[in-house]
C-alpha positions, 0 to 999 in steps of 0.5 A: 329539174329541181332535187331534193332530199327525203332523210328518215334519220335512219338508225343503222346498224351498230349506231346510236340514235344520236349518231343519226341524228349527227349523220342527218346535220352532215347530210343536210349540210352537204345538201346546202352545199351541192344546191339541193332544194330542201331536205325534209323529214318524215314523222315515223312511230315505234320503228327502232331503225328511224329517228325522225319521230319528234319532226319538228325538233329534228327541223329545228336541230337541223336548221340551226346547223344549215343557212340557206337550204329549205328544211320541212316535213315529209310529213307530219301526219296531221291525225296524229295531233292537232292543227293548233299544235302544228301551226305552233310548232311550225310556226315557232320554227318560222319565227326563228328560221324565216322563209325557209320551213316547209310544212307537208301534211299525211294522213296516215298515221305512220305507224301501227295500230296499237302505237296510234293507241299509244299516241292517244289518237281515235283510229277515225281522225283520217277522216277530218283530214281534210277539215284539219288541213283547213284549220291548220292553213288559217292558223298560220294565215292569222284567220283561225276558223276557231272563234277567239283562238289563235296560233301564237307563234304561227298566225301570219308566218303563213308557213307553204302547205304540201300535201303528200299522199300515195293515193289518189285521196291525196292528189284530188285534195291537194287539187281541190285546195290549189297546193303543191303536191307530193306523191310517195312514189318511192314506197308506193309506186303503183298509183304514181302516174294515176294521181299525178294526172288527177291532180293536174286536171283538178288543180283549182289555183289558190292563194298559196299556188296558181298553178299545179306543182308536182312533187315526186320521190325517187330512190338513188344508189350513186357510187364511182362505179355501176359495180359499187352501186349494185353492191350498195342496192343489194345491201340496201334491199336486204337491209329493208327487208330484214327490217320490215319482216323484223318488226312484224316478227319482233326479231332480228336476222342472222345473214343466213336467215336473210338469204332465205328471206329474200326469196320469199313472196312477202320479200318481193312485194317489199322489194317491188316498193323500191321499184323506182330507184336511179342506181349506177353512176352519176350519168347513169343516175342523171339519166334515169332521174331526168327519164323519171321527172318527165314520165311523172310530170314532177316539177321536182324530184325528192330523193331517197339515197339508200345506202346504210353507210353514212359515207357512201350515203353522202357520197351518193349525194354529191355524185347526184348533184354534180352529175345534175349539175346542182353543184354550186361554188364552195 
């Protein structure tokens, strides 16, 4: 069983953008160390609590921090820009960083309808998602669709496509197009099971892919005890509920106003987003994860380590990979 990780660069409380960005070096590190497959990072807009919005130059950054580990997006929401500009950017990481840079493709904009405004994008540049995934793969395969118009850098870096999805528009395209696929279970669980089976009965094999390869992302709360876990899980939940209901309100929370809104229905749906989560110990959450990988046939397990504290999210890390047996020698 393969596991990686899913960094949103978060911004906790009382911390600085350029603290996340530090947290998310050590964090990678730490990856690279206890044998992670690859750490990813997703394309967020306008969300005070994520720094991960310039993906590419956060790869970079990281990158040039880490030696080994596999580094990627998690993804780049492809409407957001234009498939030349992603195979240059994805191509100049190639160039710098060699084999070890991942490109996974959205097609939600990931963020808000006046952001994607604000980003200049037209609300219907979803629907040629499918086109773009096609243009984009040609630029990095040095056989652009577009006549007299190359990816410099990027033609012939041939950079691996994932696509991500939380619906089963995803799974048909990532089979239709013989790609891995990646599916947001760990913030839309409800369609897991439906679209993996759809994308292994659809797989098509490509150039790229002979056979279907599951991706599948997973919330984990290690911690030496079951007690601290679910103290972590607790703060965690209220933190995301305090931010999700924050950002729709514009305001921030006192803790007493936070009591309140946890038992609130819009809280509960928020929550029930959470539904897949590995919290106790490390036998605990080795147990739950490899119940998990079996149950949504996932070749591979990207993790979600929710504690808000840098410390405890690290150690969330490590206690996963040595009770995986992931640990490699120091």
């Amino acid at each position: 069983m393969k596991l990686s990780i899913l960094d949103l660069a978060p911004v906790a409380p009382g911390s600085t953008i350029s603290d996340s960005f530090k947290s998310s070096v050590r964090l990678a590190q730490t990856a690279e160390r206890h044998g992670y497959e690859r750490v990813w990072y997703a394309e967020h807009h306008n969300m005070p609590t994520i720094a991960s919005s310039a993906t590419s130059l956060l790869i970079s950054h990281i990158a040039h921090h880490t030696e080994t580990i596999r580094l990627g997006s998690g993804g780049i929401m492809l409407p957001n820009h234009s498939p030349l500009v992603i195979a240059e950017q994805f191509g100049t990481l190639a160039e710098i960083y060699g084999d070890r840079i991942d490109l996974g493709l959205g097609r939600a904009p990931g963020t808000d309808m006046t952001t994607l405004r604000a980003l200049r994008r037209d609300p219907s540049a979803a629907d040629s998602f499918p086109h773009d995934v096609l243009e984009l793969q040609a630029y990095l395969a040095g056989d652009s669709r577009v006549p007299t118009v190359a990816a410099t850098p990027g033609a012939g870096t041939n950079v691996p496509l994932y696509i991500l999805g939380s619906s089963l528009f995803g799974a048909k395209l990532a089979a239709q197009l013989g790609l891995p696929y990646s599916f947001a279970s760990h913030f839309a669980p409800a369609a897991l099971h439906e679209a993996i089976r759809i994308y292994r009965d659809e797989f098509t094999p490509s150039e790229q892919l002979a056979e279907p390869y599951v991706i599948a992302g997973v919330g984990v709360l290690a911690a030496e005890t079951a007690e601290r876990a679910h103290e972590l899980l607790e703060v965690a939940q209220r933190h995301r509920v305090a931010s999700f209901i924050g950002r729709s309100a514009k305001k921030e929370f006192t803790e007493a106003e936070i009591d309140m809104l946890m038992d609130t229905p819009q809280a509960q749906q928020i929550l029930d987003m959470m539904r897949y989560t590995a919290v106790g110990t490390g036998e605990q959450v080795a147990e739950y994860l490899r119940h998990f990988a079996s149950a949504a046939q996932a070749d591979e397990l990207i993790t979600i380590h929710y504690p808000t504290e840098e410390q405890a999210r690290l150690d969330s890390v490590m206690i996963t990979a040595e009770a995986c047996q992931l640990a490699i020698a120091q």
